[in-house]
N, C-alpha and C positions, 0 to 999 in steps of 0.2 A: 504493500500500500504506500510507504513511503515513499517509493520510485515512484509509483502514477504520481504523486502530490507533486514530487519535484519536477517530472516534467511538465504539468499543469504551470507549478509557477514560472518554470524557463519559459514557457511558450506564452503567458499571461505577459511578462514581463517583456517579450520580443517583443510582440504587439505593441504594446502601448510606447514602444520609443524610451523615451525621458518619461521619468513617473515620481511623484513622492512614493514614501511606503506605505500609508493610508491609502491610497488609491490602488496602489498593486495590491494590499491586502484585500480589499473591497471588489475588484476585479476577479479575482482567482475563482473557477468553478468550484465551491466546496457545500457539502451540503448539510454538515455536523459540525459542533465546537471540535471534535476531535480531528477532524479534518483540518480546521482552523490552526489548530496548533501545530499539526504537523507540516503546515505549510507555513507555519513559520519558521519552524526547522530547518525547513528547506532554505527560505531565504537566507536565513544565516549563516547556512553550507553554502548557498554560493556567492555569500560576502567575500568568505572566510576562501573560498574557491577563487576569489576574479572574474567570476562569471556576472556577478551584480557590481560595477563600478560607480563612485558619486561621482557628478556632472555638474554640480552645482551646490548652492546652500539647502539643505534637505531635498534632493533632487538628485536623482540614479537614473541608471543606463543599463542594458543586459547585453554583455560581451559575450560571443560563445566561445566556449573553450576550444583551444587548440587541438586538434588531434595530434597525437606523436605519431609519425612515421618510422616503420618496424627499419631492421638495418639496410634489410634489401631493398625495402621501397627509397633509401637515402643513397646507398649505393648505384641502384640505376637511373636516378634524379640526378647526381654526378656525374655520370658516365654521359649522360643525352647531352647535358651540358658543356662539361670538357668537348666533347667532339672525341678527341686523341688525350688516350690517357693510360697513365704507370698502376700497376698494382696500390701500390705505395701511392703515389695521387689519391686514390678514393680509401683506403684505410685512413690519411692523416684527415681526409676532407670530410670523411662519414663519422670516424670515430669507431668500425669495425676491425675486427682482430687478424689478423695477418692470415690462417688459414682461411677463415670463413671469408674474405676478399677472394684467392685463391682457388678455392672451390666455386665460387657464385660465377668469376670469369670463368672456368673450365666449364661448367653448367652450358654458360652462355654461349661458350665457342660450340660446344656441341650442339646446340639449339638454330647454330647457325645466325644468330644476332651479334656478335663478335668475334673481329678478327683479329689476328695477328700483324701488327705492321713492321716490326722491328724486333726482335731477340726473344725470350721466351722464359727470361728470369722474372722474377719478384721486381730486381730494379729497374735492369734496364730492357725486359719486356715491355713495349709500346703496343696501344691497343687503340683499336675502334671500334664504334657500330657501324655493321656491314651495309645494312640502309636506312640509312638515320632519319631518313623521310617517311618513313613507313616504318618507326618503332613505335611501337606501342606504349602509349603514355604510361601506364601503369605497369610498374615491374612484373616481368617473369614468374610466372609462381615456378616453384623447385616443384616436380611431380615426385613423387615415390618416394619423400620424406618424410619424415614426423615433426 
């Protein structure tokens, strides 16, 4: 129940813009005091979250939160970008670990979405996407993983 509430206030709160919190509390579908309170909960969790920022003198805004991008979806977001890049480029650039960089290119070369342009080490293996016009915005999923 608490999740429906919170999303009720997220979505209460998108809507209306700029709000006092008498007006988003007044606002929110709820239809018991106990509703009531747990949406106030809610608002407090997404004080306390960044999700409810002030905009003013008693006057708030509802920011949505960020999603975090998994290692691979930041890895081939570096890769589409760079154009031509080193192992070592998307580990320092993603913050991925030296094997899993390594394994995700080898994936990729076999998938036929990257190639080889230069040597075939860690450092000074160079690489690209084979058709950068036609990669697919959203990374690679790995098949036959856990």
């Amino acid at each position: 129940m608490p999740e429906g509430i919170t999303q009720k206030v997220r979505e209460t709160a998108n809507d209306l813009g700029e709000f006092t919190m008498d007006h988003l509390e007044e606002t929110i579908p709820v239809k018991t005091l106990k509703e009531l309170r747990a949406a106030r909960n809610a608002i407090r969790r997404l004080i306390r979250n960044n999700e409810i920022l002030p905009a003013g003198p008693d006057r708030y805004r509802y920011q949505a939160a960020m999603r975090e991008l998994s290692k691979r979806a930041r890895m081939w977001r570096a890769m589409r970008i760079k154009g031509t890049f080193t192992q070592k480029d998307i580990m320092r650039l993603t913050g991925a670990s030296r094997p899993h960089v390594k394994k995700y290119v080898r994936y990729l070369r076999r998938q036929g979405l990257v190639e080889a342009v230069a040597g075939q080490d860690y450092v000074r293996g160079l690489y690209r996407l084979k058709d950068p016009d036609n990669a697919p915005l959203e990374h690679p999923k790995v098949v036959g993983e856990a």
